[in-house]
KEBA-130903 format. One record per residue: residue in three letters; residue number from 0; x, y, z of N, C-alpha, C in turn. Coordinates in steps of 0.02 Angstrom, whole numbers. Example, Ala and Ser with C-alpha at 12.3 -4.5 7.8 and 13.67 -1.06 7.14 Angstrom:
2
- resn,resi,n_east,n_north,n_up,ca_east,ca_north,ca_up,c_east,c_north,c_up
- Ala,0,660,-284,390,615,-225,390,660,-165,390
- Ser,1,642,-112,354,684,-53,357,645,2,394
END
This chain:
257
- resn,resi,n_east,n_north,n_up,ca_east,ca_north,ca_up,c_east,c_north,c_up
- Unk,0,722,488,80,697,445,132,755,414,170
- Unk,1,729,393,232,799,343,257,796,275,220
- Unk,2,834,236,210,851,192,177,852,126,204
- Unk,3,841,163,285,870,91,322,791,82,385
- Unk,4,746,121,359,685,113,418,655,66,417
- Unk,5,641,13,363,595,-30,354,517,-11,367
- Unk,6,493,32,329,452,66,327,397,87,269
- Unk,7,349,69,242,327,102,175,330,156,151
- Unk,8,353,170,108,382,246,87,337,279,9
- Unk,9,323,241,-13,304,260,-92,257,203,-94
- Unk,10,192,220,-127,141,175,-157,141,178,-238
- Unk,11,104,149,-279,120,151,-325,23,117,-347
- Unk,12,32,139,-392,-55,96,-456,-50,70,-503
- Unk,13,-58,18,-505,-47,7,-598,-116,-20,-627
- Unk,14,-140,13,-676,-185,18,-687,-196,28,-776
- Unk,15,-271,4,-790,-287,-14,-858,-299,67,-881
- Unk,16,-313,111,-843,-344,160,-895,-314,198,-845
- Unk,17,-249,235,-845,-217,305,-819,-268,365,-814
- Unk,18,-289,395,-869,-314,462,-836,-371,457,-804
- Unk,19,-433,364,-815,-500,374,-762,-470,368,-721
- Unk,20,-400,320,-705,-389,318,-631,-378,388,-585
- Unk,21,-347,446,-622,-312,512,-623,-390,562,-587
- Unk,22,-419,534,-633,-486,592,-617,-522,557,-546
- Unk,23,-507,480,-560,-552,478,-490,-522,466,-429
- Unk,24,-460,457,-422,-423,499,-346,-434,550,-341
- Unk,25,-419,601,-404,-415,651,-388,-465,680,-332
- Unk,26,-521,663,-396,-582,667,-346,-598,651,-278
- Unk,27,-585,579,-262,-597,545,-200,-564,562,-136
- Unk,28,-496,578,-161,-445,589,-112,-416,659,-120
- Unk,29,-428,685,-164,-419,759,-165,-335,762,-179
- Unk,30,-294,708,-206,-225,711,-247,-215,751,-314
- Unk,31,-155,799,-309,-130,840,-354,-94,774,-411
- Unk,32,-104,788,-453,-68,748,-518,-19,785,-560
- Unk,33,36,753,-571,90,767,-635,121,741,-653
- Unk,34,141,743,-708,172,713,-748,255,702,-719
- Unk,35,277,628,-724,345,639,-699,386,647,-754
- Unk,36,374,665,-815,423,684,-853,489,614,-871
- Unk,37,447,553,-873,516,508,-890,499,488,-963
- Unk,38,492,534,-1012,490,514,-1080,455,449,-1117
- Unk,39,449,402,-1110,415,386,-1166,401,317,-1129
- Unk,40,404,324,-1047,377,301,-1004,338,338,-937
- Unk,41,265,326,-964,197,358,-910,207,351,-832
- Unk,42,210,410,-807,203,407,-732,187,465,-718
- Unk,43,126,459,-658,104,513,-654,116,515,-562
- Unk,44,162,556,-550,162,574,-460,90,610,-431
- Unk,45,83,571,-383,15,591,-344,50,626,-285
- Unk,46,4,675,-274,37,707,-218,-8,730,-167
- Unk,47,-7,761,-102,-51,777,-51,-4,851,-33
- Unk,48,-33,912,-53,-8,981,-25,48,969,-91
- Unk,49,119,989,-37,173,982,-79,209,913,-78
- Unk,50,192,882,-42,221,814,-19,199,750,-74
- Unk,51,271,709,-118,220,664,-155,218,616,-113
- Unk,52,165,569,-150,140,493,-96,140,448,-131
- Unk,53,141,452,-190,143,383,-240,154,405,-297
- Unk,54,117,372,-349,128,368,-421,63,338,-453
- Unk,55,51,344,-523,2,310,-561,49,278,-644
- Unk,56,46,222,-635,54,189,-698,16,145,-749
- Unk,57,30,131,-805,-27,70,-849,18,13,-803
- Unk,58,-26,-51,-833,-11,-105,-822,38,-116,-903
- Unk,59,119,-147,-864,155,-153,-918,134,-206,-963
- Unk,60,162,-189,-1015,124,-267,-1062,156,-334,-1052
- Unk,61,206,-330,-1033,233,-407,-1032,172,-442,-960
- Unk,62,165,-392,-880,136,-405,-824,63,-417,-860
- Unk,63,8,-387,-919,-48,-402,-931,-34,-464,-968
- Unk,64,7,-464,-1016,6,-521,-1040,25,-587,-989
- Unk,65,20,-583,-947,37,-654,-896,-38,-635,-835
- Unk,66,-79,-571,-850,-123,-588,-820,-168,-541,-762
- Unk,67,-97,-487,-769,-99,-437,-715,-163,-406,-694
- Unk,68,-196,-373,-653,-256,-343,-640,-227,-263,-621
- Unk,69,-268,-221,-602,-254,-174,-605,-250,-172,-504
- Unk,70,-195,-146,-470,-181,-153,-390,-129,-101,-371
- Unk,71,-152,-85,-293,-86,-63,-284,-31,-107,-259
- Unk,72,27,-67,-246,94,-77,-219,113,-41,-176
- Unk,73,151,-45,-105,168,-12,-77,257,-27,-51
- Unk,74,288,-11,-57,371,9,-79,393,4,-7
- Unk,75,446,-24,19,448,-37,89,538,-22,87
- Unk,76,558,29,113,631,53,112,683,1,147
- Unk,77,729,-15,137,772,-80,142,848,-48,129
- Unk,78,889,-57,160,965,-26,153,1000,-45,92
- Unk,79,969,-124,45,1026,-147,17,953,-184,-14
- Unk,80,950,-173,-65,894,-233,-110,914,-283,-119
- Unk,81,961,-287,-149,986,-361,-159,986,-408,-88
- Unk,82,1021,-369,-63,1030,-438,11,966,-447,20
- Unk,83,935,-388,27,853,-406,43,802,-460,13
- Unk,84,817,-451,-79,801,-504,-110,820,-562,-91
- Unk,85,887,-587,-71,902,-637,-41,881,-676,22
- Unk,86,852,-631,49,824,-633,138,770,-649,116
- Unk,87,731,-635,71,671,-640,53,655,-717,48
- Unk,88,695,-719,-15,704,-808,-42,718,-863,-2
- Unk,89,766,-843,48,777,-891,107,731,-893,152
- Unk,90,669,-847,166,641,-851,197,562,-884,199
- Unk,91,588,-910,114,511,-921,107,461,-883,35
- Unk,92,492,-828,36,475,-784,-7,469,-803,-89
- Unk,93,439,-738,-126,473,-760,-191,491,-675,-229
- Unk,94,548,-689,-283,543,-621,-296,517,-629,-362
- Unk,95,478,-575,-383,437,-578,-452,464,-529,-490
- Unk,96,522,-498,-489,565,-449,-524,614,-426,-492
- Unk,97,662,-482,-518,743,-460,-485,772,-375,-480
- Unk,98,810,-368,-434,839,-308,-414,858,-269,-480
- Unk,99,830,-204,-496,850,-173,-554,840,-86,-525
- Unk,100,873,-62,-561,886,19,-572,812,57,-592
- Unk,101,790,107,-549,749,172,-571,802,219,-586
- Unk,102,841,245,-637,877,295,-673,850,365,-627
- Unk,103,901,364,-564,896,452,-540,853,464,-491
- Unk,104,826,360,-480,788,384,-421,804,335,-346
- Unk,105,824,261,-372,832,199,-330,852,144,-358
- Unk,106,854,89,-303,847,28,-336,792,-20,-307
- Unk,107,754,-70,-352,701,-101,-323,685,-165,-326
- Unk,108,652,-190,-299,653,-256,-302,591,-284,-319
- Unk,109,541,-326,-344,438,-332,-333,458,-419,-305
- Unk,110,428,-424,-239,447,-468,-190,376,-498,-181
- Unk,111,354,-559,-140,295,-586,-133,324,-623,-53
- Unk,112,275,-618,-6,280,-650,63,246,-720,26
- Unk,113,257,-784,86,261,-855,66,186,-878,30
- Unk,114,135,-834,52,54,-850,25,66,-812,-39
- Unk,115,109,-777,-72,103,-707,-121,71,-649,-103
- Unk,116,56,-637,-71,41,-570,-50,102,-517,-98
- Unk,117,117,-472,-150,167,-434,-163,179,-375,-120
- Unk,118,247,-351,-111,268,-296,-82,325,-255,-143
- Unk,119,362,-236,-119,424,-185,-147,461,-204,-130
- Unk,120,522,-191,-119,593,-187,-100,620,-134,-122
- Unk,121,647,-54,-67,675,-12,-134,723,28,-76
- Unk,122,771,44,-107,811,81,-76,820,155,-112
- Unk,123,830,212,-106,808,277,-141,872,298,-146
- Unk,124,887,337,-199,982,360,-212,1003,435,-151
- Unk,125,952,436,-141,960,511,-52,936,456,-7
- Unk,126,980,479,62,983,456,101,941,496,152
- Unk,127,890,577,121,874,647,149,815,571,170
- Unk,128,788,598,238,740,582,277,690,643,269
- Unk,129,634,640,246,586,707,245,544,716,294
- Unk,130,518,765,313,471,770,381,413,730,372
- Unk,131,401,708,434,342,659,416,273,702,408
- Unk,132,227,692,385,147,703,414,115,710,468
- Unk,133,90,731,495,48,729,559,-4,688,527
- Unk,134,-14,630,586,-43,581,602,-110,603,557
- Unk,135,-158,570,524,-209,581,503,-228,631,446
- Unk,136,-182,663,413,-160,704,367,-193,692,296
- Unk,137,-213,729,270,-286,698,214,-229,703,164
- Unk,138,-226,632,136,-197,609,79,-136,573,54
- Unk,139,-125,558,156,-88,521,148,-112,455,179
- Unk,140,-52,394,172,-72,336,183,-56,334,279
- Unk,141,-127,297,292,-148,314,366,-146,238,395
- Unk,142,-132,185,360,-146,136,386,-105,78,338
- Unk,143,-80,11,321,-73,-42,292,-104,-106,313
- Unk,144,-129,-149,304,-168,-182,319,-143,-230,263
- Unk,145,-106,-316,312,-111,-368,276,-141,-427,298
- Unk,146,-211,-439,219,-231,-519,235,-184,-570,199
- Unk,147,-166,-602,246,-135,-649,248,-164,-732,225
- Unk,148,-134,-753,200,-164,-836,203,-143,-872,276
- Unk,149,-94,-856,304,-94,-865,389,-50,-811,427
- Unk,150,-91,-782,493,-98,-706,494,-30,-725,532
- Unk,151,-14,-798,589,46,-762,624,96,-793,586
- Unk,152,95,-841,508,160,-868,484,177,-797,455
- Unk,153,128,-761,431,156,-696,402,195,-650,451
- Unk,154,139,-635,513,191,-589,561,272,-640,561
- Unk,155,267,-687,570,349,-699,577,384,-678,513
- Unk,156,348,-696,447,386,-678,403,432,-608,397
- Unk,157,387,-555,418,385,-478,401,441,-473,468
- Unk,158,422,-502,530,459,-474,580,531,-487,582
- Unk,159,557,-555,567,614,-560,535,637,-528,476
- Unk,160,614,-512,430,626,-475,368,628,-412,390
- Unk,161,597,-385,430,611,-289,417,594,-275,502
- Unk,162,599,-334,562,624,-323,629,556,-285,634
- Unk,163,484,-278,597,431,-270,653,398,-307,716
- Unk,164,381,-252,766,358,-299,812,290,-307,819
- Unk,165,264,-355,867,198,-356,892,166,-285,933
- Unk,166,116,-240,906,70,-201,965,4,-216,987
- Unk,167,-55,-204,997,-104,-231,997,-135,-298,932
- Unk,168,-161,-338,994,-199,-411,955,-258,-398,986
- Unk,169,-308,-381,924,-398,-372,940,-420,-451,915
- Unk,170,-447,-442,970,-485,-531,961,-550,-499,920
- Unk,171,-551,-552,854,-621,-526,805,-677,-580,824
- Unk,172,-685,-616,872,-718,-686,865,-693,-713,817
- Unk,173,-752,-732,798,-749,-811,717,-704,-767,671
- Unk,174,-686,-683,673,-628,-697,596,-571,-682,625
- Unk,175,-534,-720,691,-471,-726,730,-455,-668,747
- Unk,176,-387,-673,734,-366,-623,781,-324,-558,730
- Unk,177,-331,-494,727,-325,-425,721,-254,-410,717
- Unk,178,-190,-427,730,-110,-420,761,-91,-340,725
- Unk,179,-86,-308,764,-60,-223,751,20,-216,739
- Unk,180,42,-198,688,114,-205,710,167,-130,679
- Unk,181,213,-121,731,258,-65,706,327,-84,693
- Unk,182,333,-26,683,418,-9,653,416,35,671
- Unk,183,463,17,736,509,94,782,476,124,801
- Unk,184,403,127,825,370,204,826,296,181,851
- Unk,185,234,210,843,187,205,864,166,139,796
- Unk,186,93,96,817,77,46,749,78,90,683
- Unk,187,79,51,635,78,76,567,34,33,526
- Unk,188,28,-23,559,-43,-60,523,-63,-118,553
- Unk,189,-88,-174,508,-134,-239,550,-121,-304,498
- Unk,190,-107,-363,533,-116,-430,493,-166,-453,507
- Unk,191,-203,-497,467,-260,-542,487,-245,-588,448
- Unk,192,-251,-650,435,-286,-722,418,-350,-662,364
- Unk,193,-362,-697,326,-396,-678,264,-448,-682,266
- Unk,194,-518,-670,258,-588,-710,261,-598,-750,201
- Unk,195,-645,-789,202,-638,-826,127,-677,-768,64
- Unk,196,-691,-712,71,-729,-659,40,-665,-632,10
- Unk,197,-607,-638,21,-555,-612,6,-504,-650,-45
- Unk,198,-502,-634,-141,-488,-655,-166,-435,-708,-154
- Unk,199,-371,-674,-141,-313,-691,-143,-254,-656,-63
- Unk,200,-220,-668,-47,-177,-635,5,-175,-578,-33
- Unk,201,-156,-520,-4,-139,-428,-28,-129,-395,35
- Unk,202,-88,-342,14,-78,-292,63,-138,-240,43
- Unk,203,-165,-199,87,-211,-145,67,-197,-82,105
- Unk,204,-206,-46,76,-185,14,100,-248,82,105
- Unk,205,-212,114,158,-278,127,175,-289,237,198
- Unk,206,-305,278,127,-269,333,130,-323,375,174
- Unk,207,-280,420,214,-332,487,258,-389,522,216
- Unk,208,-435,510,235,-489,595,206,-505,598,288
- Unk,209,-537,669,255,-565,715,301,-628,695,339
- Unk,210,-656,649,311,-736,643,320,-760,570,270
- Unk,211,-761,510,316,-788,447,285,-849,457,211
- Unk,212,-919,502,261,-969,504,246,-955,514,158
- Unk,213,-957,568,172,-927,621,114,-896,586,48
- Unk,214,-820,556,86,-798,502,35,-809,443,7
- Unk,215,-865,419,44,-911,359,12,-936,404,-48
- Unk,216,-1009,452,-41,-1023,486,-97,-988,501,-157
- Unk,217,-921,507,-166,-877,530,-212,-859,475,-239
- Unk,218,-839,423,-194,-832,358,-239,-887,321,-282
- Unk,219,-969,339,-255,-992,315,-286,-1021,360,-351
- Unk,220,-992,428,-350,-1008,468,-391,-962,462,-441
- Unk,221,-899,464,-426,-836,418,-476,-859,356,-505
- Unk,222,-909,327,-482,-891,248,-535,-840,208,-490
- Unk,223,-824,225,-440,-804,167,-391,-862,127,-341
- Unk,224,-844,63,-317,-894,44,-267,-865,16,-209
- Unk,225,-916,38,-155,-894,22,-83,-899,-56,-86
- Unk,226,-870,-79,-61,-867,-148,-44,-861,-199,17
- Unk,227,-865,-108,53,-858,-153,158,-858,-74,180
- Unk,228,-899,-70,234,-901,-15,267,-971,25,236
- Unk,229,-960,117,257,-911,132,326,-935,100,386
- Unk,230,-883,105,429,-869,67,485,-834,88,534
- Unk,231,-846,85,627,-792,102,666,-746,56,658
- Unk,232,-677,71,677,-652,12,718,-626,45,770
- Unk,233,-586,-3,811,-571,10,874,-538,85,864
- Unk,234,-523,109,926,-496,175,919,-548,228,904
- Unk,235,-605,213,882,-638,271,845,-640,298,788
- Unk,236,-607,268,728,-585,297,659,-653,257,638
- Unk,237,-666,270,547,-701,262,524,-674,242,449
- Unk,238,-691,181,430,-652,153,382,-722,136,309
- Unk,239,-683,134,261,-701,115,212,-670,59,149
- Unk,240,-698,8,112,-650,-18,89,-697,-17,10
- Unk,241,-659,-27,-18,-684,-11,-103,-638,-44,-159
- Unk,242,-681,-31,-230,-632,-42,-288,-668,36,-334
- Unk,243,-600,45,-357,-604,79,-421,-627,83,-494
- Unk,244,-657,128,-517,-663,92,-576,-650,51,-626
- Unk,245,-559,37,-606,-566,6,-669,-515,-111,-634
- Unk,246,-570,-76,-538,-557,-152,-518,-513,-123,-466
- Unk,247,-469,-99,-455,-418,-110,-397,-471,-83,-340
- Unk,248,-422,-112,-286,-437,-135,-222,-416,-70,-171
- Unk,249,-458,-33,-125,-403,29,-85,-450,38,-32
- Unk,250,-437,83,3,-457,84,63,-432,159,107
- Unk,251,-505,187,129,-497,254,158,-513,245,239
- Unk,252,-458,295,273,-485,281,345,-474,374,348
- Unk,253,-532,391,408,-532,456,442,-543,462,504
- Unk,254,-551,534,544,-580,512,614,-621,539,603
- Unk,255,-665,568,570,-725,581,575,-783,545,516
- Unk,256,-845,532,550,-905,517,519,-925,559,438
END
């Protein structure tokens, strides 16, 4: 990856029960699974074609023992973790796992914006940039989406921290305002102010299928449940938002019905 895009690069799951989680992406989203081979620590790379997109892990025991739930993560590329951790802290931030070593793969940081919302911090030991996806590409991540506890103290947060800017602001009525925002390039996702239906601040993420309809059925045939949607939004896409079986929080967008 580049190192220096400020960009989400790697998602990640951590989760109570690895292989239901395993069977029901698989299912839902149609992700290849394997084993990453790090010995006598579980990780399983999710992948779309040949391209990976994340990972599947347990919830570590020290993180359950303080309380953890089962969520994703999404990994946001940064030139230098440490400084980053530091930018973080001065800015308001908090870090919830100081800068440490992936052996052969990066270095990372687990960071929280000023409401807690968590993110990543990670810089990757290749500097190789890989071809991207075409836009809408089933199985990969098509969207990020953060509720915020306040939608524009956050945009400042993020935009100083990793230099995104403002693109489209959809006025929602009564649940404010929508703020679209990129890095370098066309949008890559949306802030909002939170509804009160919404536990806690989180980032959500939000992966391509082929066909909304379709992928509602599978989730509810998995033992997952819809929890908002389907739905247009602007543009014409068709969104879905859900939990998994075993509780985490995700979210599918497509262009077709």
């Amino acid at each position: 990856m580049s190192t220096d895009q400020a960009k989400f690069v790697w998602y990640d799951l951590m989760t109570s029960d690895i292989r239901a989680a395993e069977s029901f992406y698989q299912n839902v989203v149609g992700w290849s699974m394997q084993d990453a081979g790090m010995g006598d620590r579980s990780y399983t790379i999710l992948s779309a074609g040949p391209t990976m997109v994340g990972g599947l892990m347990p919830i570590p025991e020290d993180a359950r023992a303080m309380g953890a739930r089962p969520c994703w993560s999404g990994y946001i590329a940064v030139s230098d973790v440490d400084a980053y951790a530091a930018r973080v802290a001065a800015a308001g931030g908090a870090i919830r796992r100081p800068p440490d070593d992936i052996p052969g793969v990066g270095r990372f940081a687990v960071a929280a914006d000023p409401d807690g919302a968590p993110f990543i911090l990670f810089k990757g030991n290749s500097d190789a940039e890989p071809t991207p996806a075409a836009a809408g590409t089933p199985g990969h991540i098509g969207w990020h989406e953060l509720h915020a506890g306040d939608g524009e103290k956050a945009f400042a947060f993020y935009a100083g921290l990793f230099g995104w800017t403002k693109d489209e602001a959809i006025d929602m009525g009564p649940m404010g305002v929508y703020q679209t925002f990129a890095s370098g390039g066309p949008a890559i996702g949306g802030m909002m102010t939170k509804t009160p239906d919404m536990p806690v601040p989180c980032w959500l993420y939000y992966v391509n299928v082929a066909g909304i309809d379709a992928a509602v059925t599978r989730i509810n045939q998995g033992g997952g449940k819809v929890i908002m949607g389907p739905h247009q939004v602007p543009g014409g896409k068709w969104i879905v938002q859900g939990l998994d079986p075993q509780g985490a929080m995700f979210a599918l967008v497509s262009e077709q019905r």
